[in-house]
MITORTOR-601493 format. One line per field, with one value per residue (C-alpha): residue number from 1; y, x, z. Coordinates in steps of 0.5 Angstrom, whole numbers, plus 500, padded with zeros to 3 digits. Layout:
N
i <- [NUM;...]
yy <- [Y;...]
xx <- [X;...]
zz <- [Z;...]
end
This chain:
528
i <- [1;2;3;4;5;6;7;8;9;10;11;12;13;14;15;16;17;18;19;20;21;22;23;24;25;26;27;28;29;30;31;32;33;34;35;36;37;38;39;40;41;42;43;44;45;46;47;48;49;50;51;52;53;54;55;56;57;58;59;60;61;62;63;64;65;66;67;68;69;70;71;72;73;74;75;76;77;78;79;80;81;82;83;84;85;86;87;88;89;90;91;92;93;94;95;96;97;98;99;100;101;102;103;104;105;106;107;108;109;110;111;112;113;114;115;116;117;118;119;120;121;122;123;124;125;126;127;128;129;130;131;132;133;134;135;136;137;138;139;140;141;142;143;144;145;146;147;148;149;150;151;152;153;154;155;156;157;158;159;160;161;162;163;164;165;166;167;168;169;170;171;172;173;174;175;176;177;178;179;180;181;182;183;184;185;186;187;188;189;190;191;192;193;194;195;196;197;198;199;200;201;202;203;204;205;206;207;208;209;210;211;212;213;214;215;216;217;218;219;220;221;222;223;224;225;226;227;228;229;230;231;232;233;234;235;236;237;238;239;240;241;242;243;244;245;246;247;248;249;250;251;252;253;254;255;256;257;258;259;260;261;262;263;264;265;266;267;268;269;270;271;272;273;274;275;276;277;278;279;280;281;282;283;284;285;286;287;288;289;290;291;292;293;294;295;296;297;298;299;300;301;302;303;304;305;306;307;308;309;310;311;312;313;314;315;316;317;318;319;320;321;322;323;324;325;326;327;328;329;330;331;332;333;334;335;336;337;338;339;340;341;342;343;344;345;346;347;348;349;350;351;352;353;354;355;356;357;358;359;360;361;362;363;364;365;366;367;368;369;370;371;372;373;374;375;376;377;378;379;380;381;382;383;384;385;386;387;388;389;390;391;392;393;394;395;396;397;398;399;400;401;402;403;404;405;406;407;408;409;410;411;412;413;414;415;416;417;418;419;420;421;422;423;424;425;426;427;428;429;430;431;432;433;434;435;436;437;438;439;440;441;442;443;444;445;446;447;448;449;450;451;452;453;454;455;456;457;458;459;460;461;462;463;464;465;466;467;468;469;470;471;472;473;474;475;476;477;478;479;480;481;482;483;484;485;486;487;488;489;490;491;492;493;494;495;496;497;498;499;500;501;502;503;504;505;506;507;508;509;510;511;512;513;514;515;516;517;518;519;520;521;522;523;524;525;526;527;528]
yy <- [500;507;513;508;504;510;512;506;506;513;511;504;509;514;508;508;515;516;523;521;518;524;529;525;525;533;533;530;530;527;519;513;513;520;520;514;516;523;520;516;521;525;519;519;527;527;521;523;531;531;527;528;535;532;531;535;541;540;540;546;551;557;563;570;572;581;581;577;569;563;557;550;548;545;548;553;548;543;550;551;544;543;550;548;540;543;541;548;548;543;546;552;556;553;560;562;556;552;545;546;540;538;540;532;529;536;533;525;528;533;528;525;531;533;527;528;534;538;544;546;545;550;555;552;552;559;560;556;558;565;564;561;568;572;568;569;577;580;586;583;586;584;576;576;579;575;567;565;567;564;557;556;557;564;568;567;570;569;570;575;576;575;581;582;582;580;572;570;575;578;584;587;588;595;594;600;602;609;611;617;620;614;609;605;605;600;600;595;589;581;576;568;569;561;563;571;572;567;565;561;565;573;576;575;578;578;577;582;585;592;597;602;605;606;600;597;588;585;591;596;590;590;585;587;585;588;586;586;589;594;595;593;597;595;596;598;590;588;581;582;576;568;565;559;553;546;543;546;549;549;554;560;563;571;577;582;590;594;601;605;599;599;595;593;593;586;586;591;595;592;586;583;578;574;574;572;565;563;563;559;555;551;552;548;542;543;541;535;533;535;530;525;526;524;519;515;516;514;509;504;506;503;497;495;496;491;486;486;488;481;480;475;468;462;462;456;458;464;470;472;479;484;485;477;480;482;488;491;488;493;499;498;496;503;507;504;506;512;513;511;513;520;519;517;523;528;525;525;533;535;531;535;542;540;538;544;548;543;541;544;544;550;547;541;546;550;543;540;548;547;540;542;547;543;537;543;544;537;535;540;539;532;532;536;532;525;527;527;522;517;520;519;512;510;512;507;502;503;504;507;507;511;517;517;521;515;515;521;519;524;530;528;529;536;537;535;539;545;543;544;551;555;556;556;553;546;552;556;550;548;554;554;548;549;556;558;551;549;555;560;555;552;545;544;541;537;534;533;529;525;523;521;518;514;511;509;505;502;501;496;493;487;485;489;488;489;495;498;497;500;505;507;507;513;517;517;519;524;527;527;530;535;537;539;544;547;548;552;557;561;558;560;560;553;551;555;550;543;546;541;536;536;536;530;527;530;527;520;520;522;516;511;512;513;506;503;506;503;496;495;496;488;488;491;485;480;483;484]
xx <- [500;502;503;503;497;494;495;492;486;485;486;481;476;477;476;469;467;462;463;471;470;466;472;478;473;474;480;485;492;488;489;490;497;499;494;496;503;502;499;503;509;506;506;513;514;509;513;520;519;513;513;520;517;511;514;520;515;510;515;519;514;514;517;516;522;525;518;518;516;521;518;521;526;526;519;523;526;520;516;520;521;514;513;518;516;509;505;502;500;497;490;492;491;498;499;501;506;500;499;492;490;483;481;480;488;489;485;487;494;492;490;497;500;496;498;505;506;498;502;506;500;496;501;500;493;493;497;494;487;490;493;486;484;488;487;480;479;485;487;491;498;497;495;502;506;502;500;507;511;506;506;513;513;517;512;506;499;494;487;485;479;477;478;477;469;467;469;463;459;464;459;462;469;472;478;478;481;481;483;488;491;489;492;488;491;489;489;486;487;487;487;488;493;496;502;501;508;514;521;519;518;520;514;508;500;495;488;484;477;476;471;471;465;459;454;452;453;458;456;462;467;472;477;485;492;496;504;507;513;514;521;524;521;515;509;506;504;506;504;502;504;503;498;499;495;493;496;499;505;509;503;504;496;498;494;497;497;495;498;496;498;498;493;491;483;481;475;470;468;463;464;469;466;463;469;473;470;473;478;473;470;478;480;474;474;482;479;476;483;486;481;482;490;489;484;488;495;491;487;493;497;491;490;498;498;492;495;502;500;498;494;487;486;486;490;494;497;501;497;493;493;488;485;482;479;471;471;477;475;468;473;476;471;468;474;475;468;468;476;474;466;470;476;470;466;471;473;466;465;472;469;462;467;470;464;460;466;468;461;459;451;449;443;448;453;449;445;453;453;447;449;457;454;450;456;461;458;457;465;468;465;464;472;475;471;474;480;479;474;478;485;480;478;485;488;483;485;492;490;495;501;496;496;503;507;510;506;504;495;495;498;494;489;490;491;486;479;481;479;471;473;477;474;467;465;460;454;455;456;450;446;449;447;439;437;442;442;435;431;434;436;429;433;436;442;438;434;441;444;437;436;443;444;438;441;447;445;439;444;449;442;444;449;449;440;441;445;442;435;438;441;435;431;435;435;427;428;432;427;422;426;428;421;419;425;422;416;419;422;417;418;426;427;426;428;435;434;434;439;445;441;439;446;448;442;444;452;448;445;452;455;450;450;458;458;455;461;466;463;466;473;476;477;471;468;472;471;464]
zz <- [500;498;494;487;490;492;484;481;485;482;475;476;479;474;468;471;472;466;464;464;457;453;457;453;446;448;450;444;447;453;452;458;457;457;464;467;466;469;476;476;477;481;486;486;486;493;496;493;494;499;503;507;509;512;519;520;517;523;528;526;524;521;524;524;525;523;520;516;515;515;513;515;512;505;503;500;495;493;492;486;484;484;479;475;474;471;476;478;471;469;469;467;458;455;454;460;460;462;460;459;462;463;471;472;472;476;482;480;482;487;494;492;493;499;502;502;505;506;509;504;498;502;497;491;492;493;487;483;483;483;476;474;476;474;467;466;469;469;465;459;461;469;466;462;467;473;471;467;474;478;474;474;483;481;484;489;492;498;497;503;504;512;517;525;524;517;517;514;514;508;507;513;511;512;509;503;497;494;487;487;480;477;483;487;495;499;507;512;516;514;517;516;510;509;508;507;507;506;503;498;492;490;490;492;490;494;492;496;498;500;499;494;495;501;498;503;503;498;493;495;495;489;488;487;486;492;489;496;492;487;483;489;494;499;498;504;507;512;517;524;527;525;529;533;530;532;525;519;523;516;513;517;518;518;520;514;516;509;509;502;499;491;488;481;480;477;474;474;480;485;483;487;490;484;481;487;486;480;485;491;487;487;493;496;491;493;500;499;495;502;506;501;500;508;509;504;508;513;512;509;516;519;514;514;522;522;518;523;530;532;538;542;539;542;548;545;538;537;536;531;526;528;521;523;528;526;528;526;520;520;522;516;511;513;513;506;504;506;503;495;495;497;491;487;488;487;480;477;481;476;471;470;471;466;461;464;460;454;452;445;446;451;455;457;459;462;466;468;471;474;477;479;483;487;489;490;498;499;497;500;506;507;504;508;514;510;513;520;520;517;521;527;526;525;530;534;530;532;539;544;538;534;539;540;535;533;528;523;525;530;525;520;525;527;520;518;523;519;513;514;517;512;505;508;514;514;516;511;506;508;508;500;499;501;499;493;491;492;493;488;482;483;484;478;480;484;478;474;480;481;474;472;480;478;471;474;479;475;469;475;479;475;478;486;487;494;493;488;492;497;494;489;496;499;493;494;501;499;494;499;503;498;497;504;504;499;502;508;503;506;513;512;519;520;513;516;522;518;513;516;516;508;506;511;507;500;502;503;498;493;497;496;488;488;493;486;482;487;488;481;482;482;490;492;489;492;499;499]
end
């Protein structure tokens, strides 16, 4: 078990994945060789480069130290390599230095990253959402300047958004920009910048919020590129302090001070929020690959120790393995459940994000939209929470040697409880999934989700019966549950009560029909 099984797994559930076949017809430099060859070597970049950050990186922290941040060491140098390797952009427009690859081989690679070393990818991730950004929304001379560097590891950027009293509640931020002689000045307070400053790249841009008139909400807030140099000469940011984590240790969280700092406007006025999401969007399905990078780490230290840690048995005969043992065994098959339906639901959600772009026909794009939109809450939260659970359950398969720090179960367990926190706590995901995805968009991704969830399961009923009938009974459930819902849209106070408890029931319904998808791969089978 490891990186490179970790790897096949996700080619063999990719083989499986419905839209993979339409993306490849649309993608003609995307055949199975050149995929399979590419997720394959970044198993061994994670395991090589990655991996033997993970644990000194923990321990050693970043620093804050004359001002600015020192991270740990050798974070400085797989930053670079990573760049320069043509991971950070292997989804990005070739004209940028780009592969332009489809979105789905990034997130086939993008857990085995995670699972070599989640902290440092928290700057890639950043960065790489960013260059989308800058790709799609910036000014063309800002574009050219920006996304090459960006994809090479040369330069990097931030995504500040959060202040003192605007978190979530984003239309309460007070940080403002001014434009002066045709300059925009930004000044004002950020907070939970990952890696807001450090020592990896030359520069680095903040992609930020701040008010640029006296709208109330999200109306008065633009979007920036605030460079933390210009011409060698310090733009008027500065960090605060790095905050002192539960996990991450090796990504310096900084609260960053704006002193009429010059920005370039991306996009238009007003809009900074909307816009912002291109960048969002990514990062929340980069959680769900964070989660699964650690449950898959830890699901194979817990089946590995199982398999070797011997103990009971008939008291006459040499002790027997722990994985003999029943309800090990359960433990086991659950958190090897929960792993694979994750690794499967985040390669069909890359798969319509990629369709809802690539599709010729406009009402197919337009519905794939409509169906990624509705899966995007329920993978980044239940994602992010794959990691911690599994991480949790493993650790009580190891026992005692689990909660020592003999083992790397307890840091991806401190790693990993943020991951339902940052880019949109499970409230305000949940919130999303009931009264923008239900309520405003009328369930149209609900009823994209319904119809092909039902001919999946229909179509592989013949060989799993109970399954698919248990499976086509939670989906019918689900659909009655969803029609209550809509009816509280006039009751919102109540619907906002059960909001939580529809996208648990949403998630259960996506894993019953991935659990169908999973059940094809050979062992599955051979285990069931």
């Amino acid at each position: 078990m490891g990186y490179s099984d970790q790897a096949q797994r996700t080619l063999a559930l990719l083989a499986l994945t419905p839209g993979w076949q339409r993306v490849k017809e649309l993608s003609p430099d995307c055949d199975d060789a050149t995929v399979s060859a590419i997720v394959e070597e970044a198993a061994q970049f994670a395991e090589r480069v990655l991996a033997p950050l993970n644990t000194p990186g923990d321990r050693m922290g970043a620093r804050l130290v004359e001002g600015r941040v020192r991270t740990p060491t050798g974070f400085a140098e797989a930053f670079r390599r990573y760049g320069a390797s043509g991971w950070l952009g292997m989804d990005v427009y070739d004209r940028y230095g780009g592969q332009g690859l489809p979105l789905t081989v990034q997130a086939a690679c993008a857990p085995l990253f995670e699972r070599g070393c989640v902290a440092l990818m928290m700057a890639a991730g950043s960065t790489r959402a960013a260059a989308h950004l800058l790709a799609e929304a910036a000014d063309g001379a800002v574009a050219d300047e920006w996304v090459p560097k960006l994809l090479a590891g040369e330069w990097a950027t931030t995504i500040c958004i959060s202040e003192p009293e605007a978190g979530s509640d984003v239309g309460r931020l007070r940080t403002r920009a001014q434009c002066r002689d045709g300059t925009w000045r930004i000044t004002g307070q950020k907070i939970w910048i990952s890696f807001g400053d450090h020592d990896m790249a030359d520069r680095i841009g903040h992609c930020l919020l701040a008010r640029t008139n006296d709208q109330p909400g999200t109306r008065g807030i633009s979007l920036f590129l605030v460079p933390d140099g210009i011409d060698g000469r310090q733009n008027g940011v500065s960090v605060e302090r790095i905050e002192e984590k539960m996990g991450l240790h090796g990504s310096p969280t900084c609260a960053m001070r704006f002193e009429e700092a010059v920005g370039v406007l991306i996009g238009d006025e007003g809009r900074g929020l909307p816009q912002l999401f291109t960048m969002i969007e990514l990062m929340r399905l980069q959680t769900a690959c964070q989660g699964l990078g650690l449950a898959s780490a830890s699901l194979d230290i817990a089946e590995g120790y199982a398999r070797e840690r011997r103990q009971g048995g008939h008291p006459e005969r040499p002790p027997v393995a722990i994985a003999t043992h029943p309800d090990v065994r359960r433990q086991l098959h659950e958190i090897r459940r929960q792993t694979e339906v994750l690794r499967a639901a985040v390669l069909e959600l890359a798969t319509i994000m990629d369709l809802a772009r690539l599709e010729p026909d406009e009402s197919r794009r337009r519905a794939l939209a409509d169906l990624a939109g509705w899966m995007l809450p329920l993978i980044k939260n239940f994602g992010g929470a794959a990691g911690f659970d599994v991480a949790n359950a493993a650790i009580q398969v190891l026992g005692g040697a689990g909660y020592t720090r003999d083992w790397p179960l307890e840091q991806y367990l401190r790693d990993s409880r943020v991951m339902t926190i940052y880019e949109g706590t499970t409230g305000m995901q949940a919130i999303d999934f009931l009264t923008r995805r239900l309520w405003r968009d009328e369930g149209r991704g609900l009823q994209v989700f319904e119809k092909r969830a039902r001919a999946e399961i229909k179509a592989l009923a013949a060989e799993h019966p109970e399954l698919a009938d248990e499976a086509l009974r939670g989906l019918a459930d689900f659909t009655e549950f969803s029609a209550r819902m809509v009816a509280l849209r006039d009751d919102p106070e109540r619907g906002l009560y059960l909001a939580d408890s529809y996208m648990r029931a949403g998630w259960q319904a996506v894993s019953a029909w991935m659990a169908m998808r999973v059940r094809q791969l050979p062992e599955v089978a051979e285990r069931s």
